[in-house]
Legacy VTK file of the C-alpha trace (Angstrom):
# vtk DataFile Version 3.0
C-alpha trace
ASCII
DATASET POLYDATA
POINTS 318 float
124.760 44.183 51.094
124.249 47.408 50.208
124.770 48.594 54.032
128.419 46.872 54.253
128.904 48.603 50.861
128.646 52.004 52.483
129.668 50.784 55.864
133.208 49.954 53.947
133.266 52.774 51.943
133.200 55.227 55.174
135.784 53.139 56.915
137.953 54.114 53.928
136.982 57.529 53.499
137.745 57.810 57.619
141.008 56.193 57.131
141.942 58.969 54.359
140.557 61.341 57.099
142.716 60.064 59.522
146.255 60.632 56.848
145.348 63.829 55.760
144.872 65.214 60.042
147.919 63.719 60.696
149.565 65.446 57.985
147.851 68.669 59.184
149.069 67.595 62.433
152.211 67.596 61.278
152.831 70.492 59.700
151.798 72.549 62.697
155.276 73.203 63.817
158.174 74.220 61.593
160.609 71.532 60.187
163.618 72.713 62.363
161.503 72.709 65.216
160.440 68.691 64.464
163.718 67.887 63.644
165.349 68.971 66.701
162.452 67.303 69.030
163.118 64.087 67.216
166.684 64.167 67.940
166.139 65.277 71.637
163.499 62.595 71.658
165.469 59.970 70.502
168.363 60.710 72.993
166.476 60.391 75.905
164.751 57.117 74.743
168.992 55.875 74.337
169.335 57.515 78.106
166.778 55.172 79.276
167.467 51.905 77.519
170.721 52.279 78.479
169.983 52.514 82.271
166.229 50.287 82.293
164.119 53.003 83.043
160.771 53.341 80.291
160.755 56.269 78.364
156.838 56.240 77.868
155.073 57.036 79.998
158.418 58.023 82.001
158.653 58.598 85.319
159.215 62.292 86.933
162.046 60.515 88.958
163.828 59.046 85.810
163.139 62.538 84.228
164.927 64.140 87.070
167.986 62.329 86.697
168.097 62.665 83.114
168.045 66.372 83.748
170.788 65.601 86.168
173.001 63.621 83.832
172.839 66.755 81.538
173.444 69.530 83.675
177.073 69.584 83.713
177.139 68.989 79.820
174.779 71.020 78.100
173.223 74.735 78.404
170.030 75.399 80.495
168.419 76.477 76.879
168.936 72.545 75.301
167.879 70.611 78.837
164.665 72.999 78.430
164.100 71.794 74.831
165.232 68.160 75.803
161.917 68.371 78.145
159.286 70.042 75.439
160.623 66.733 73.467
159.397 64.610 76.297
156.377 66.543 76.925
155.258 66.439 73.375
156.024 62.637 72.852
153.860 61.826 76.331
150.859 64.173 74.894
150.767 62.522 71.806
150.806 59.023 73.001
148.073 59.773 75.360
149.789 60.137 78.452
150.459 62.594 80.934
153.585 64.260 80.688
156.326 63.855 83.690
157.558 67.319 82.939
154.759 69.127 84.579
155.476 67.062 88.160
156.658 69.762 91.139
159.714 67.730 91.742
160.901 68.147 88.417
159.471 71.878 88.164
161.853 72.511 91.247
164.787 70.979 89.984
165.265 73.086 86.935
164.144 75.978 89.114
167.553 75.068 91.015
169.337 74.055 87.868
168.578 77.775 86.551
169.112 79.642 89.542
173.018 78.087 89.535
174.137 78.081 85.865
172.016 80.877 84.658
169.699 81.157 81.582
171.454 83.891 79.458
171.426 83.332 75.809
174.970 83.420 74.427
174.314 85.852 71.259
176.010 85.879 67.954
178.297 89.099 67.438
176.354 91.680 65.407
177.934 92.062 62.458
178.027 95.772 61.026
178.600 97.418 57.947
182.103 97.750 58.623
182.616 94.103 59.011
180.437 93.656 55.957
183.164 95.887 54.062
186.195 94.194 55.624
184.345 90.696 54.435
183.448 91.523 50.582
187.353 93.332 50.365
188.508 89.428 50.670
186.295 88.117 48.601
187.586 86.235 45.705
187.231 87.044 41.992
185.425 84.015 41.442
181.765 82.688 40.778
182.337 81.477 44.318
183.035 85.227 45.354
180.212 86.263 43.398
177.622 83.942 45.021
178.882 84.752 48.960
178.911 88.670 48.340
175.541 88.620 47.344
174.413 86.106 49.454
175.958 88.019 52.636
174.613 91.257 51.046
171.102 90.411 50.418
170.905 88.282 54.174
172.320 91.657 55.922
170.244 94.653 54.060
167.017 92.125 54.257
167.654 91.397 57.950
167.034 87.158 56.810
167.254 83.867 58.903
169.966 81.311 57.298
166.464 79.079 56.419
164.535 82.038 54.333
168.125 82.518 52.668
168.254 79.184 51.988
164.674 78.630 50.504
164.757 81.456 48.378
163.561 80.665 44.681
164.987 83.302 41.299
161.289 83.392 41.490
160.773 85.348 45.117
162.550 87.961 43.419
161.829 90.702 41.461
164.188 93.805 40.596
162.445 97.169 40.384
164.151 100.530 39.750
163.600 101.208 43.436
165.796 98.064 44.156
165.137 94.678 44.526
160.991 92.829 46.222
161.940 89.747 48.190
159.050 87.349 48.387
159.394 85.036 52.038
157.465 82.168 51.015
157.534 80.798 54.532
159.097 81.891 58.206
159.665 81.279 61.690
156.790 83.715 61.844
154.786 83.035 59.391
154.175 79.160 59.256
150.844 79.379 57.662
153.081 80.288 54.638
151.288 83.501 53.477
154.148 85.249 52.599
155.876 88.283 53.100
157.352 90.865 51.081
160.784 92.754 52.325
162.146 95.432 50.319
166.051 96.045 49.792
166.821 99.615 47.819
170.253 100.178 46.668
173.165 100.549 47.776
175.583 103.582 47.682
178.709 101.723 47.149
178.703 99.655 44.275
181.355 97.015 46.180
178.610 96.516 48.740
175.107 97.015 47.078
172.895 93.886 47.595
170.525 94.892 44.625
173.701 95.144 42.002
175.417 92.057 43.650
172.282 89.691 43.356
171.858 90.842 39.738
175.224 89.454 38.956
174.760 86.412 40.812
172.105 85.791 38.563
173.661 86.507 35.290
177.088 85.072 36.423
175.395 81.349 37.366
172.543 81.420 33.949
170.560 80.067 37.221
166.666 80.968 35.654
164.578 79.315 37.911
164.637 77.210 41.155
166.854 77.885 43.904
168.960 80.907 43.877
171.792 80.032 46.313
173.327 77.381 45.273
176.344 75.343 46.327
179.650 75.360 44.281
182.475 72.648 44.349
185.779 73.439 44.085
185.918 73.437 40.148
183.022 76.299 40.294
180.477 73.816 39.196
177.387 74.012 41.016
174.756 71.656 42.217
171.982 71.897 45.031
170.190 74.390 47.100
172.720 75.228 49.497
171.107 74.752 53.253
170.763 76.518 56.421
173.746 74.924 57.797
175.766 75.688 54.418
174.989 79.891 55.122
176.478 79.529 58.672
179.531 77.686 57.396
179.877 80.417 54.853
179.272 83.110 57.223
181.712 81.958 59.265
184.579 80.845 56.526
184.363 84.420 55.250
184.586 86.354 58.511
187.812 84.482 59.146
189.104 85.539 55.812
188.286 88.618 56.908
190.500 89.089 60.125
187.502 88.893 62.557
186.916 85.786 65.342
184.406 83.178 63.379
183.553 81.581 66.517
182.040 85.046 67.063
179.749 84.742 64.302
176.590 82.673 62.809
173.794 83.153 60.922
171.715 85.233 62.818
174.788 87.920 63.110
173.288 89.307 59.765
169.903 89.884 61.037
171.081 91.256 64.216
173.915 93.223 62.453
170.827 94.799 60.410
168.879 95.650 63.238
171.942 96.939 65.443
173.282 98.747 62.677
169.908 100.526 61.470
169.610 101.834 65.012
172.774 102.873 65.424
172.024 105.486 62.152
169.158 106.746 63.273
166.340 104.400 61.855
162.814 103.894 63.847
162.081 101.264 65.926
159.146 100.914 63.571
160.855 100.366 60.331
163.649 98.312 61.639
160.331 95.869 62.616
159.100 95.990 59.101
162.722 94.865 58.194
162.736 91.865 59.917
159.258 90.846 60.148
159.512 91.322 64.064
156.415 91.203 65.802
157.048 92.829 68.981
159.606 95.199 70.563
161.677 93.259 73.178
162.591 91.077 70.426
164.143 93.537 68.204
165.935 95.479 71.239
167.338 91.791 71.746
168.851 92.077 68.595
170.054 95.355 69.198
173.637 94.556 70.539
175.437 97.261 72.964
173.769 100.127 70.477
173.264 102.320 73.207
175.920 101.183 75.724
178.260 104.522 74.796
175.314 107.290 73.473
174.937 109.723 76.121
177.036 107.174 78.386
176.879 109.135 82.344
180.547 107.166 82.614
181.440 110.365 80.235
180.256 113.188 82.057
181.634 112.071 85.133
184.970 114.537 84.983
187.401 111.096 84.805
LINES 1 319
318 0 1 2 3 4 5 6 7 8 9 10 11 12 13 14 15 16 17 18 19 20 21 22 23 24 25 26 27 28 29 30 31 32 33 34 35 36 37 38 39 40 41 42 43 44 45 46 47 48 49 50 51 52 53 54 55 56 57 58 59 60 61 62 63 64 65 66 67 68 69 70 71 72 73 74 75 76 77 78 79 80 81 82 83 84 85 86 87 88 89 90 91 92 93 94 95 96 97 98 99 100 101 102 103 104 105 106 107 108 109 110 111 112 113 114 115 116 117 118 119 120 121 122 123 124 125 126 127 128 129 130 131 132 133 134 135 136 137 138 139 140 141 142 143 144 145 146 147 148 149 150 151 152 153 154 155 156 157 158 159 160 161 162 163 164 165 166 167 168 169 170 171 172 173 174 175 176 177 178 179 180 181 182 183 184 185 186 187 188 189 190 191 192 193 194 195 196 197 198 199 200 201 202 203 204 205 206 207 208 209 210 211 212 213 214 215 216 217 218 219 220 221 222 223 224 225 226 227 228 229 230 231 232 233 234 235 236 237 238 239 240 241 242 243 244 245 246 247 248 249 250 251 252 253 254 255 256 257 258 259 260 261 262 263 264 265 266 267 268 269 270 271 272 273 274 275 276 277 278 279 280 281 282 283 284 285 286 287 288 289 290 291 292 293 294 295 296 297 298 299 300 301 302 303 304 305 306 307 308 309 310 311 312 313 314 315 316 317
């Protein structure tokens, strides 16, 4: 009796075991990144029923024309991504994943070669814009929010998601300017955090420290999320997300003259990087900036900055 006692027990200890690896599991990759392979997941499993052909295990062939249905629809970058998807679905279910067949290897080797695998980029956006942008801002809590919001994402070289997450608690104002505390990143998703610095600004129409500070005082916000999302009365309510930064990003670049299908998100922490190189700053601290790990990333982010310094096109005697 005693035996089945313990036997049970272990079975039930194993069992919580089993929850807590799966959670572990789980939180191995980032919560954009299993988002996005549940969606892509989910639309080849609806590519499949609709045609009869098994999704798992899948067959290279039905893989291939999958990949076929999408070429003439979607960018080489999302059919990629639609693939991971499959792969990772066929690991974890035990099975070996289509994706890795020759055939299929060869098609997207062909599917490359004839629409190309350039990135489209976001437009950098510079300090220029930045000033054009904050002139047409409203005199308005709403103003308030996206000037320090654009401010703070620009000088501390942010993705839209650390924006997003940001606590009044990550930040602390010093009289050298303001500590931002990243809780979590696309680079750091063992969530150890990282500490960016933002001094202040020059102009007090466009200084991120001054501008957060009366974010702050102008919402009473004293805790929790610091962006938050307004309604058209000024009230607010939740932590505004990623999606919500892009939308303003683009909404206020319109207002500002420029193209907003020019501009995202990520033209902030390119428009950091491109901008800080343009005036002279190292390679090194531009890195620190943005929590870049290597160099061909940040000269990725580093739009055209060198295209007309010490251009040959100008010594030429045109």
């Amino acid at each position: 009796m005693t035996g089945q006692v313990i036997t049970i027990q272990n079975n039930a200890d194993l069992a919580a075991t089993v929850i807590k690896a799966k959670a572990f599991k789980d939180a191995a990759r980032a919560e954009n990144t299993k988002r996005s392979y549940g969606s892509d997941w989910a639309d080849f499993s609806a590519w499949c029923a609709a045609r009869g052909f098994d999704p798992l295990p899948a067959r290279p062939t039905t893989v291939i024309l999958y990949v076929t249905d999408l070429a003439d629809r979607y960018k080489v970058s999302t059919i990629t991504r639609r693939l991971s998807a499959i792969s990772q679905a066929h690991r974890i279910a035990g099975h070996e994943s289509p994706t890795r067949n020759a055939q299929v290897h060869e098609v997207m080797k062909g599917l490359k070669r004839q629409k190309g695998t350039a990135r489209e980029k976001r437009t950098a956006i510079l300090v220029r814009d930045i000033q054009a942008i904050v002139n047409r801002l409203p005199d308005n809590l709403l103003g308030i929010r996206d000037r320090a919001l654009l401010l703070v994402g620009f000088a501390g070289g942010f993705r839209r998601s650390e924006l997003a997450a940001l606590d009044v608690e990550d930040v602390e104002f010093t009289d050298d300017g303001l500590v931002v505390t990243v809780q979590r990143s696309k680079t750091d998703q063992e969530a150890r955090g990282e500490k960016v610095g933002i001094t202040y600004g020059s102009n007090l129409p466009t200084c991120p420290v001054r501008s957060l500070k009366a974010w702050i005082e102008a919402s009473g916000i004293t805790n929790g999320a610091l962006f938050r999302s307004l309604d058209r009365h000024g009230r607010m309510h939740g932590r505004l997300s990623a999606k919500a930064v892009t939308q303003i990003i683009k909404r206020r670049a319109k207002a500002a003259g420029l193209d907003p299908t020019r501009y995202a998100a990520h033209s902030l922490r390119s428009g950091m990087a491109t901008q800080a190189d343009l005036n002279g700053v190292s390679l090194t601290d531009i890195k620190r900036q943005g929590r870049w790990r290597d160099d061909k990333t940040v000269h990725g982010y580093m739009q055209r900055t060198h295209l007309f310094q010490s251009n040959a096109s100008a010594k030429l005697g045109l």
